[in-house]
MARTORDO-258707 format. One record per residue (C-alpha): residue number from 1; residue in three letters; y, z, x. Coordinates in nm, 2 decimals, m for minus. Each point is the difference from the previous one (the first is absolute). Example, Ala and Ser with C-alpha at 12.3 -4.5 7.8 and 13.67 -1.06 7.14 Angstrom:
% residues 2
<n = 1 | res = ALA | v = m0.45 | w = 0.78 | u = 1.23>
<n = 2 | res = SER | v = 0.34 | w = m0.07 | u = 0.14>
//
This chain:
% residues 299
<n = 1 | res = UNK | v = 1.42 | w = m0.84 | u = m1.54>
<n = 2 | res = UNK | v = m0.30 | w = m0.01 | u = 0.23>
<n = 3 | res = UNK | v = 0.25 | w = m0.02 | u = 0.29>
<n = 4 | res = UNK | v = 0.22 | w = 0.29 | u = m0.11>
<n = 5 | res = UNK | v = m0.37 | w = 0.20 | u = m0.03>
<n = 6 | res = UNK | v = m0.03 | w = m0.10 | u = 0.39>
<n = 7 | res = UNK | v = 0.32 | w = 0.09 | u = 0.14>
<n = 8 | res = UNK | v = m0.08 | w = 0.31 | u = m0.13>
<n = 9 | res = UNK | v = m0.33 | w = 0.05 | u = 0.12>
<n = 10 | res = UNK | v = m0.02 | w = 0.37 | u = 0.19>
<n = 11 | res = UNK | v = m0.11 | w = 0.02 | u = 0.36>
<n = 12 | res = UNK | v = m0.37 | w = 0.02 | u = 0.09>
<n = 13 | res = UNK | v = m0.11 | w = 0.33 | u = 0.16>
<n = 14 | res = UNK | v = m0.15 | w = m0.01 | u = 0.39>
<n = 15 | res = UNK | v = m0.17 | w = 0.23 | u = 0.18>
<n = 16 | res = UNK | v = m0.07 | w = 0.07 | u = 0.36>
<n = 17 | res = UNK | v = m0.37 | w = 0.10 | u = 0.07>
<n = 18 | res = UNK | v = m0.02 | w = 0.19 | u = 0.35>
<n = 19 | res = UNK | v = m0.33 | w = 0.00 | u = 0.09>
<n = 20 | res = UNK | v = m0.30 | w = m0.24 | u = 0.03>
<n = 21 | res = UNK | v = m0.27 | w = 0.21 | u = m0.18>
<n = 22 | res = UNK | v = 0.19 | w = m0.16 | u = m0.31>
<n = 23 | res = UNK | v = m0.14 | w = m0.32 | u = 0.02>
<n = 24 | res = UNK | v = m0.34 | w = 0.08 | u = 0.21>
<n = 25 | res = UNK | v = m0.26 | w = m0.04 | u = m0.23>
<n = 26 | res = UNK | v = m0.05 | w = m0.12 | u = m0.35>
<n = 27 | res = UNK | v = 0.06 | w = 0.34 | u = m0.16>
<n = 28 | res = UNK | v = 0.31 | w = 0.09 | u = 0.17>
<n = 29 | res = UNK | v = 0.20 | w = m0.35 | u = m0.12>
<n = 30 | res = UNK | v = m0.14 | w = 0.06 | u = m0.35>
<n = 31 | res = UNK | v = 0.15 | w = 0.31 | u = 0.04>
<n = 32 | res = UNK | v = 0.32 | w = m0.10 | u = 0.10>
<n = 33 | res = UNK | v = 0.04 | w = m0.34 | u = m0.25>
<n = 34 | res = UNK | v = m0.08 | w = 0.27 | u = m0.24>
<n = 35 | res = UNK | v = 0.31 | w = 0.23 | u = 0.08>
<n = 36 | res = UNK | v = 0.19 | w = m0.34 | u = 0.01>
<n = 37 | res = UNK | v = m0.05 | w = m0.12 | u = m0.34>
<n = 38 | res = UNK | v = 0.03 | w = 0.36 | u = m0.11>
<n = 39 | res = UNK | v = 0.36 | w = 0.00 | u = 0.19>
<n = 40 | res = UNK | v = 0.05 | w = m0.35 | u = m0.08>
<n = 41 | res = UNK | v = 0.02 | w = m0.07 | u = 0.41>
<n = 42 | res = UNK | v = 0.00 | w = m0.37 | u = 0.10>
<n = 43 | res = UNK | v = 0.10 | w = 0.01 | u = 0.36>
<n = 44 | res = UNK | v = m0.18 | w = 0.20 | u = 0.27>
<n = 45 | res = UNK | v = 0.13 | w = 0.06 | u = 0.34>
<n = 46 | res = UNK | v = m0.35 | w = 0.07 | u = 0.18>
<n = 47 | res = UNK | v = 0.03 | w = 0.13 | u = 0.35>
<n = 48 | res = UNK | v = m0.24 | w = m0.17 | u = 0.27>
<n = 49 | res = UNK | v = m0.14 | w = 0.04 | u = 0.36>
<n = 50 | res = UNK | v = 0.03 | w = m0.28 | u = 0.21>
<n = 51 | res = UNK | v = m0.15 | w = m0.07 | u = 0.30>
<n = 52 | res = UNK | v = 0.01 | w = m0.38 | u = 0.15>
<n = 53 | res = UNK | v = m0.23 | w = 0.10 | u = 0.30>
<n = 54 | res = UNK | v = m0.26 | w = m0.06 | u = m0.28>
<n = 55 | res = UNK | v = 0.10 | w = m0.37 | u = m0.09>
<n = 56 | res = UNK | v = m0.10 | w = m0.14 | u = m0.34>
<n = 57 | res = UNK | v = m0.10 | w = 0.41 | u = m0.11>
<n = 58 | res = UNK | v = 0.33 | w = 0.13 | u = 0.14>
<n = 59 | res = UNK | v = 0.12 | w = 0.13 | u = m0.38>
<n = 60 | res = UNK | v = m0.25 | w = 0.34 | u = 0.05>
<n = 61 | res = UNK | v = m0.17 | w = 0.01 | u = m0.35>
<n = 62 | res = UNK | v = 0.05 | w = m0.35 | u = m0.06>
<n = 63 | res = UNK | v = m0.26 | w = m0.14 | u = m0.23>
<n = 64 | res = UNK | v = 0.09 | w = 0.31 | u = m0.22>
<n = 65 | res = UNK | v = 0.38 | w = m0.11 | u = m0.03>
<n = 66 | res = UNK | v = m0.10 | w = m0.32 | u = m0.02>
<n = 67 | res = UNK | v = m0.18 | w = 0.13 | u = m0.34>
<n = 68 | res = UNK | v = 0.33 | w = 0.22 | u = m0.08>
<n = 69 | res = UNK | v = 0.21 | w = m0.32 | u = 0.04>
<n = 70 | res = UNK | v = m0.19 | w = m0.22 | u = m0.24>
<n = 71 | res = UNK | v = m0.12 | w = 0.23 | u = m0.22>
<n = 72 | res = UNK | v = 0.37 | w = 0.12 | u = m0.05>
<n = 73 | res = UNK | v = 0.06 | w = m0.34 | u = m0.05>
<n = 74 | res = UNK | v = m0.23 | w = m0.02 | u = m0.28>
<n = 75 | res = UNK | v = 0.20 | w = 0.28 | u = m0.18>
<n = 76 | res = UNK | v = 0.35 | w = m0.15 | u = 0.07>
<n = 77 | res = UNK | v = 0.08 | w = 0.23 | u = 0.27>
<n = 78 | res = UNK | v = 0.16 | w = m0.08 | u = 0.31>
<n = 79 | res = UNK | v = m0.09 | w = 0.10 | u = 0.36>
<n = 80 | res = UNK | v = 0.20 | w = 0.08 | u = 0.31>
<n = 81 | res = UNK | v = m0.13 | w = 0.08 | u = 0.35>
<n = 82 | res = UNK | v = 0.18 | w = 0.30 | u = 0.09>
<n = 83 | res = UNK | v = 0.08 | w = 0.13 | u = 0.37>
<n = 84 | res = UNK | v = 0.24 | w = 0.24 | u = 0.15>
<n = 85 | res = UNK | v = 0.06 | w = 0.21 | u = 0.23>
<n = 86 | res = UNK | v = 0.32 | w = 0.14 | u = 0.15>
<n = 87 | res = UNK | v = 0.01 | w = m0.20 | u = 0.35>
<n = 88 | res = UNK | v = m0.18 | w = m0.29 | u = m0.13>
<n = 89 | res = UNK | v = 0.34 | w = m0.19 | u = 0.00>
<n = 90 | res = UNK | v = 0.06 | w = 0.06 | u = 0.36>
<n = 91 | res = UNK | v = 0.05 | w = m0.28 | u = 0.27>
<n = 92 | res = UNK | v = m0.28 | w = 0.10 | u = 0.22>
<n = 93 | res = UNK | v = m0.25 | w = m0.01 | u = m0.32>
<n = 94 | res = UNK | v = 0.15 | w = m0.33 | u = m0.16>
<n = 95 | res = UNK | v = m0.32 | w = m0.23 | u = 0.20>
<n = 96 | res = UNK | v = m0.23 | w = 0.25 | u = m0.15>
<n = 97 | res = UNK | v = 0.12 | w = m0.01 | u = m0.36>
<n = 98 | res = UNK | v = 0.06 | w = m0.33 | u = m0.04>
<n = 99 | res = UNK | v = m0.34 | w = m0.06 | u = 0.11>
<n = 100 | res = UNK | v = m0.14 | w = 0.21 | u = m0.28>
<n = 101 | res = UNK | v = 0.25 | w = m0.19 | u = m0.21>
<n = 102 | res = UNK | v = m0.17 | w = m0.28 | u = 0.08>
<n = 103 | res = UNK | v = m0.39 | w = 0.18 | u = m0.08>
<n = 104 | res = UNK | v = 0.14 | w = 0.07 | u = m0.36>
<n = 105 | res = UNK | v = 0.11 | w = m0.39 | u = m0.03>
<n = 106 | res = UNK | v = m0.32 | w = m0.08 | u = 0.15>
<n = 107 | res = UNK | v = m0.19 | w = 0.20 | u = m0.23>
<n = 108 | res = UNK | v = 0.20 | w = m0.10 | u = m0.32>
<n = 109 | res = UNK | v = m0.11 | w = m0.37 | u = 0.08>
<n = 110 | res = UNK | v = m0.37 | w = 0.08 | u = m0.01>
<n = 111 | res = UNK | v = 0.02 | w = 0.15 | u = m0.36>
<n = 112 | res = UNK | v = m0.12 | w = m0.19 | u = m0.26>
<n = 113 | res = UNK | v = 0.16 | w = m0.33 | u = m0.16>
<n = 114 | res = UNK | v = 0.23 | w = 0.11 | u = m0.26>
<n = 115 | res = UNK | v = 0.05 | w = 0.40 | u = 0.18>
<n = 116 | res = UNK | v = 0.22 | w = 0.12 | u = 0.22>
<n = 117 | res = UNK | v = 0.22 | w = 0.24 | u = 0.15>
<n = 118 | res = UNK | v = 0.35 | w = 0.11 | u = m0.23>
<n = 119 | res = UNK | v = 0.15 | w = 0.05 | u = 0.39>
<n = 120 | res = UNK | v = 0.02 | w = 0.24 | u = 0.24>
<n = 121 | res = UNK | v = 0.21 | w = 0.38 | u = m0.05>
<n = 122 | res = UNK | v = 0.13 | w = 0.19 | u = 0.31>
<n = 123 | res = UNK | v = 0.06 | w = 0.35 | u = m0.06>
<n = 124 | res = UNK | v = 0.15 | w = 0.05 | u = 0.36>
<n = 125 | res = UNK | v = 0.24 | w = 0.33 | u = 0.02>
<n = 126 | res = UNK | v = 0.16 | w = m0.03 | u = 0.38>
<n = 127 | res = UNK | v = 0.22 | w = 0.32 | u = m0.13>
<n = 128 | res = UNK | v = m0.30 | w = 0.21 | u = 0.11>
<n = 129 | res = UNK | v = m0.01 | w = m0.14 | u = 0.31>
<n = 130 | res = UNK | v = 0.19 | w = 0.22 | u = 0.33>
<n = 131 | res = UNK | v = 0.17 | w = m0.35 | u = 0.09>
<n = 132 | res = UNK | v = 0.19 | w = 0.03 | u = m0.33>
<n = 133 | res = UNK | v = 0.07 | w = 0.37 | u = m0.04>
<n = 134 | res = UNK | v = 0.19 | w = m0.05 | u = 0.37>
<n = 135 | res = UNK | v = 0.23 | w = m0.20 | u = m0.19>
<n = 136 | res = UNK | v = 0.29 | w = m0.22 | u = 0.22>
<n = 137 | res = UNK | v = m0.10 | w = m0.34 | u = 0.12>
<n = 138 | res = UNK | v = m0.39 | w = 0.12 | u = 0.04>
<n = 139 | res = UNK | v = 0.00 | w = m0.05 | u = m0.41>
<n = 140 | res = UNK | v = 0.22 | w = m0.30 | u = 0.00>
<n = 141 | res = UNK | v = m0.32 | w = m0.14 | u = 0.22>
<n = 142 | res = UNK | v = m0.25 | w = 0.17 | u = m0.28>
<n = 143 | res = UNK | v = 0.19 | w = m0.22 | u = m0.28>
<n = 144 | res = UNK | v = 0.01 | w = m0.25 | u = 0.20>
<n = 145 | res = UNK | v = m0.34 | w = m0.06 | u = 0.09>
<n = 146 | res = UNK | v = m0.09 | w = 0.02 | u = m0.35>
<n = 147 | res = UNK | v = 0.17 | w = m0.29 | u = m0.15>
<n = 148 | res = UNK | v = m0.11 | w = m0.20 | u = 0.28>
<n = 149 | res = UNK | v = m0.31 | w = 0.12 | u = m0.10>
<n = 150 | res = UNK | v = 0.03 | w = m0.15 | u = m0.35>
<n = 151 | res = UNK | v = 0.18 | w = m0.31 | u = 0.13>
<n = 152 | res = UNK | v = m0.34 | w = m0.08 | u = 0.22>
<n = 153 | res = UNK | v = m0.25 | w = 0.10 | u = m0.30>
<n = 154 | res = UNK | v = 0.19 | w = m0.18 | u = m0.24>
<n = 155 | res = UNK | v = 0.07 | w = m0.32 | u = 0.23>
<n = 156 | res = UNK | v = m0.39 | w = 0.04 | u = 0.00>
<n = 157 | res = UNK | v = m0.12 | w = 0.06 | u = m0.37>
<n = 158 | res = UNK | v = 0.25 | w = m0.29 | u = m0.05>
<n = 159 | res = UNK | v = m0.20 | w = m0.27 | u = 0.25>
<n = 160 | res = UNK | v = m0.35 | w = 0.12 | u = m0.09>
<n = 161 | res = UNK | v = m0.04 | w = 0.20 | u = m0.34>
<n = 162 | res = UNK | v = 0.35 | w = m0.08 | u = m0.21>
<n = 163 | res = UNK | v = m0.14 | w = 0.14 | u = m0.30>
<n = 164 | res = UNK | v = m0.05 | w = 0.32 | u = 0.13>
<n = 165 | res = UNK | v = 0.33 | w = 0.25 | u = m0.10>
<n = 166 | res = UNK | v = 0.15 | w = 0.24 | u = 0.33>
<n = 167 | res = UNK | v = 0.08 | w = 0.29 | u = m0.16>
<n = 168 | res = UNK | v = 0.11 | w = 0.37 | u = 0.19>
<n = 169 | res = UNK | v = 0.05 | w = 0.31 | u = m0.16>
<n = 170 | res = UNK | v = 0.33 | w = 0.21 | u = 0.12>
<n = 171 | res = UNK | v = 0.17 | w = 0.29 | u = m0.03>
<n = 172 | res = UNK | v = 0.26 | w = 0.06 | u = m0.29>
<n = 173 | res = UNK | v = 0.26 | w = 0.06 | u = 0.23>
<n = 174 | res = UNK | v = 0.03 | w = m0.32 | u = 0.24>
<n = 175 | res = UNK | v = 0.26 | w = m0.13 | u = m0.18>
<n = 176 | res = UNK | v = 0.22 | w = 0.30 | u = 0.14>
<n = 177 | res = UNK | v = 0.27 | w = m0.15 | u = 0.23>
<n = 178 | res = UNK | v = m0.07 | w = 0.28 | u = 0.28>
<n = 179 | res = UNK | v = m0.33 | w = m0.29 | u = 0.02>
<n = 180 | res = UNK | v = 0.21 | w = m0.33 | u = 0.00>
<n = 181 | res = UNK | v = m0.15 | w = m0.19 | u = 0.30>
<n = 182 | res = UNK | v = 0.08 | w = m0.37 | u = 0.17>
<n = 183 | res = UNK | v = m0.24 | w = m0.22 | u = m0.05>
<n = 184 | res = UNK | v = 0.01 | w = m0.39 | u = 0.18>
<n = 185 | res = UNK | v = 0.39 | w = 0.08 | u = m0.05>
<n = 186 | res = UNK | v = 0.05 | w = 0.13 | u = m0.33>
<n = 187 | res = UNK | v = 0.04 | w = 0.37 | u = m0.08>
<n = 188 | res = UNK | v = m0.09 | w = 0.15 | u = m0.34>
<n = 189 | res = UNK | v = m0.19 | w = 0.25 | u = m0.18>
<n = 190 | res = UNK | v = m0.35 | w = 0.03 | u = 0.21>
<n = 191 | res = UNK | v = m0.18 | w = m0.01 | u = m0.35>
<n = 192 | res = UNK | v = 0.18 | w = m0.35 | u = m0.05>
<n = 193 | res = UNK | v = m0.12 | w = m0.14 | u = 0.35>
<n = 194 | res = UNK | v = m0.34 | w = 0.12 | u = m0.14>
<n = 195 | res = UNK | v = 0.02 | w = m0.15 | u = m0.34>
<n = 196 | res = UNK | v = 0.13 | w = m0.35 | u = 0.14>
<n = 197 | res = UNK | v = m0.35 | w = m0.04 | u = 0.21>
<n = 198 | res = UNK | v = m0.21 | w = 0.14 | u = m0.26>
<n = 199 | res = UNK | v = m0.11 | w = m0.15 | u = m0.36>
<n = 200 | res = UNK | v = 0.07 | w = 0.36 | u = m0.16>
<n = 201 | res = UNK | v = 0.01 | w = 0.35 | u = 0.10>
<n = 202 | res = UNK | v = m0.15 | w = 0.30 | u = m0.16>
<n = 203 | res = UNK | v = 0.27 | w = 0.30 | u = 0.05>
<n = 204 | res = UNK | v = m0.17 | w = 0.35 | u = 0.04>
<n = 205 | res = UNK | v = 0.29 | w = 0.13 | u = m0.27>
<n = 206 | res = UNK | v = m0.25 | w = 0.31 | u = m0.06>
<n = 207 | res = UNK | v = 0.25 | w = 0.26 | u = m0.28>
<n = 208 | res = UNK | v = m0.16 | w = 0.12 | u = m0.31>
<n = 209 | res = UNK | v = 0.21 | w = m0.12 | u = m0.23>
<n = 210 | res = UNK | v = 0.09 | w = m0.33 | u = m0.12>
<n = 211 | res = UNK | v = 0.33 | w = 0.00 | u = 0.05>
<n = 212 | res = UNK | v = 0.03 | w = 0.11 | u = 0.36>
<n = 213 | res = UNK | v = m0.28 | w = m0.29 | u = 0.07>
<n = 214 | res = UNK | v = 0.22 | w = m0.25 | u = m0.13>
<n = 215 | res = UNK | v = 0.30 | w = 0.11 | u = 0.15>
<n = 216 | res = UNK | v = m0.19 | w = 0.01 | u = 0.37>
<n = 217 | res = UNK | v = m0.06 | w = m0.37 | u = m0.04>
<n = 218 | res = UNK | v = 0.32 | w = m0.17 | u = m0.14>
<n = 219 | res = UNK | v = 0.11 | w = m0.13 | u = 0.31>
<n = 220 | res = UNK | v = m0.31 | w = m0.19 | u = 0.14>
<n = 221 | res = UNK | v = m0.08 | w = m0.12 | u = m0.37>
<n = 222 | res = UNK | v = 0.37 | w = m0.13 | u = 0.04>
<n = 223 | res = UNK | v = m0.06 | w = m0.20 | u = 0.31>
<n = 224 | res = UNK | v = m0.36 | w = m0.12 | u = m0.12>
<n = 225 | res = UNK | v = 0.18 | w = m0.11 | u = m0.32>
<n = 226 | res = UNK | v = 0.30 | w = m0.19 | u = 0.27>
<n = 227 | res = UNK | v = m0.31 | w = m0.17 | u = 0.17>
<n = 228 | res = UNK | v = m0.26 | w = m0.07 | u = m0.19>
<n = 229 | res = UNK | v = m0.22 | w = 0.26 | u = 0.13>
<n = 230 | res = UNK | v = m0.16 | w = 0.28 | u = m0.23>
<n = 231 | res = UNK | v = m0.07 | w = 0.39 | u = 0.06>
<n = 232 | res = UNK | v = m0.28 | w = 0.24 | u = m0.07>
<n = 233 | res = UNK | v = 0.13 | w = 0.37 | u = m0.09>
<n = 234 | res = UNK | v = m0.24 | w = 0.26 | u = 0.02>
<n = 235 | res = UNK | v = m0.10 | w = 0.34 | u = m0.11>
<n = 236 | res = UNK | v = m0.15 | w = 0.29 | u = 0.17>
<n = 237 | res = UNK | v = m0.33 | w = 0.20 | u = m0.17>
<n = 238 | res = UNK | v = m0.13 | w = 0.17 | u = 0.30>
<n = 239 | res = UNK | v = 0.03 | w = 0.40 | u = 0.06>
<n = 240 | res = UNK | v = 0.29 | w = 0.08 | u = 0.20>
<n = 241 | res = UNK | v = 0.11 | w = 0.30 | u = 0.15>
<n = 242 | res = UNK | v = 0.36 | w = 0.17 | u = 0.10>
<n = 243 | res = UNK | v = 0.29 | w = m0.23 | u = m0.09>
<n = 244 | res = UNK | v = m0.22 | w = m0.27 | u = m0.01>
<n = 245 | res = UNK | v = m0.15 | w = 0.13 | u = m0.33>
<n = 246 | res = UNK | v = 0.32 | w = m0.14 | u = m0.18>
<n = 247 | res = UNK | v = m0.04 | w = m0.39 | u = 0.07>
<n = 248 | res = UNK | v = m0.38 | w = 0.06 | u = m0.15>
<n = 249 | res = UNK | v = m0.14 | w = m0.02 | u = m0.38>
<n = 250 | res = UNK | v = m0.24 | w = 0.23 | u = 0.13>
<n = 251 | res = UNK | v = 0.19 | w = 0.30 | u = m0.12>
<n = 252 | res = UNK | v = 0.10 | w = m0.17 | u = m0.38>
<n = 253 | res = UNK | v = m0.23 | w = m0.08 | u = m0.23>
<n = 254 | res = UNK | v = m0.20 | w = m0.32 | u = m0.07>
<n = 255 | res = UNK | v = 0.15 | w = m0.04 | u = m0.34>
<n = 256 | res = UNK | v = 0.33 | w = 0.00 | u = 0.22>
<n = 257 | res = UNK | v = m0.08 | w = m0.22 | u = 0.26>
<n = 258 | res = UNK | v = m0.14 | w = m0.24 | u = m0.29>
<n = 259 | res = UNK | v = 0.38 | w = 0.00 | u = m0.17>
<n = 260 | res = UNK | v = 0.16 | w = m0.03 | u = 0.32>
<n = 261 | res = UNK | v = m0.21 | w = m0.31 | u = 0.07>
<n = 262 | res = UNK | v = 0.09 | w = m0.12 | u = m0.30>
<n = 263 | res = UNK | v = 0.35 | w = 0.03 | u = m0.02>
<n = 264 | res = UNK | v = 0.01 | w = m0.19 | u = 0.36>
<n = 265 | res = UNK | v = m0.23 | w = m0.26 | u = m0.13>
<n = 266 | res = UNK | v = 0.22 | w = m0.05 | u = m0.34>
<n = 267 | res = UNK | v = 0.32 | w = m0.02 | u = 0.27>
<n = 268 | res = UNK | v = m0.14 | w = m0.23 | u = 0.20>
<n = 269 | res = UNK | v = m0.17 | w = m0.23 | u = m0.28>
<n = 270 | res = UNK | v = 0.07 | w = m0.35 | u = 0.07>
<n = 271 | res = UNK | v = 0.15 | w = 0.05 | u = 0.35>
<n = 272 | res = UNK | v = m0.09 | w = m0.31 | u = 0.23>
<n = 273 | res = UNK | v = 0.05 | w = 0.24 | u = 0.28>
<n = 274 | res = UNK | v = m0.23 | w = 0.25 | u = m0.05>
<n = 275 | res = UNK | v = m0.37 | w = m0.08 | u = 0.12>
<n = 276 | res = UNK | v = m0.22 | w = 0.28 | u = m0.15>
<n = 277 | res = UNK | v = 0.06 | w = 0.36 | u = 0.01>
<n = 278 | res = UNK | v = m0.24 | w = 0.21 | u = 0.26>
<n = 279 | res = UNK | v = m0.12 | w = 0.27 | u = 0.01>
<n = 280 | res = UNK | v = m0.12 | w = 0.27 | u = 0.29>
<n = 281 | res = UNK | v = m0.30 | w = m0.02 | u = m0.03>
<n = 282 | res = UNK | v = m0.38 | w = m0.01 | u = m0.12>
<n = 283 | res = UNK | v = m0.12 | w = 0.37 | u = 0.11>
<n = 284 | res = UNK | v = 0.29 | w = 0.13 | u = m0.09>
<n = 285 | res = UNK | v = 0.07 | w = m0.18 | u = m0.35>
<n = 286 | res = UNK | v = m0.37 | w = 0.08 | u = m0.10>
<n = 287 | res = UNK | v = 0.07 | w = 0.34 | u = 0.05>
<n = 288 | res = UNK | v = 0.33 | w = 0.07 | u = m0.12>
<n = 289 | res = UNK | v = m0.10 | w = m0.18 | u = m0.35>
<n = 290 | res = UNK | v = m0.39 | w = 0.17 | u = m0.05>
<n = 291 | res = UNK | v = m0.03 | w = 0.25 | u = 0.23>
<n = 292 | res = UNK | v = m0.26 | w = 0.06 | u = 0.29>
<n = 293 | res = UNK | v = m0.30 | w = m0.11 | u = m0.28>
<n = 294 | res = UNK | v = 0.08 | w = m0.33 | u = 0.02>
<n = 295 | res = UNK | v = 0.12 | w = 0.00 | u = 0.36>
<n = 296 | res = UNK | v = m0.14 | w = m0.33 | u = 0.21>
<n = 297 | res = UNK | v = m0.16 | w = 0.04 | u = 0.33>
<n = 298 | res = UNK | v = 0.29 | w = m0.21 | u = 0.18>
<n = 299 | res = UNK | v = 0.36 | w = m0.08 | u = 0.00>
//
């Protein structure tokens, strides 16, 4: 009985937090563990500066995450460093990044006995990038340059922090075979090349309803399932405009959002494949659900 209950146990909720004025000072975490117990959040994706010309201080605010880390701990949520920016993948950047891969490490390992680090989250969207948009064998190098990327990080996280998960959010559309890519000799699905060097992915499948949601993440939850990998769907709460406004909640209600969510979590219940559900993200979840009176001071 008590194992029938935990197969069908319904995915935890995750959240990405933008900017570092969430965790800052005393009143801005009690804030924010607030709005996660009111949301029932226990994973945070918290972005972070880095900067390794600064040695042991190189995570910028660092004694303040530190307190995030283990006072989120405390409350039986999870913490992920979170970094990203569109070229940070690239070849000529791959020193530089691993190095501050290597500051995050360095900084989990002077937490407290008993704390750490959940792992580290790259929300890296080369698709932005001029490199990409030319298309032909200047995006083949993009795509390429990113899993070798993730091969080096997680070759490292491997040798000197295993407990630490890799995890990268993607698009919705990388398993489109217009993106297949050969990687060390095998071509498939890019989102598959991705999935195989990662512990899990979260998938940016931002539609505001439950069923479309599902539906944009059938294929990587069927490869995750394949090999023994896991996947984080998302949805979107932040104010949209032109045809964007349609992959938002911003426009529907919160009673409608809160069903949606819902239904997905009652779909997934008991999936061994599915992480958490995220969502995008503090600011904008804060204000969708209580409007500007209760809006925090960061993301």
């Amino acid at each position: 009985m008590l194992c029938e209950a935990q197969e069908a146990k319904k995915p935890d909720l995750g959240m990405w937090v933008w900017a570092q004025a969430a965790f800052n000072s005393a009143e801005a975490r009690k804030e924010l563990f607030a709005f996660c117990e009111q949301e029932k959040i226990t994973q945070l994706d918290q972005h972070i500066g880095v900067n390794i010309e600064k040695g042991r201080d190189a995570i910028l605010n660092g004694e303040s995450f530190s307190k995030l880390v283990i006072e989120a701990g405390q409350k039986g949520i999870r913490v992920n460093a979170l970094k990203g920016m569109p070229s940070m993948f690239f070849e000529r950047n791959h020193s530089r990044v691993l190095d501050d891969l290597r500051a995050i490490i360095a900084f989990d390992k002077r937490l407290p006995e008993g704390t750490q680090l959940a792992g580290i989250k790259y929300d890296v969207e080369p698709y932005g990038t001029k490199e990409w948009v030319a298309g032909g064998e200047e995006r083949i190098k993009v795509m390429i340059d990113y899993l070798s990327y993730l091969e080096m990080a997680n070759a490292l996280l491997n040798k000197e922090a295993p407990h630490l998960t890799l995890s990268v959010d993607v698009p919705l559309w990388w398993d489109n075979p217009k993106f297949n890519v050969k990687y060390k000799g095998v071509e498939k699905a890019l989102v598959e090349h991705v999935q195989d060097l990662t512990d899990y992915i979260g998938i940016m499948s931002y539609r505001s309803n439950s069923k479309e949601t599902l539906d944009c993440v059938q294929h990587e939850l069927a490869y995750a399932k394949d090999i023994g990998k896991s996947i984080c769907p998302a949805l979107e709460t932040k104010e949209l405009e032109g045809a964007e406004k349609r992959i938002s909640f911003y426009e529907k209600s919160p009673s409608e959002f809160r069903q949606a969510l819902a239904d997905i979590q009652q779909e997934l219940a008991g999936n061994k494949a599915i992480k958490c559900i995220m969502i995008h993200h503090y600011k904008s979840f804060v204000k969708y659900l209580d409007g500007e009176k209760n809006k925090p001071a960061a993301e």
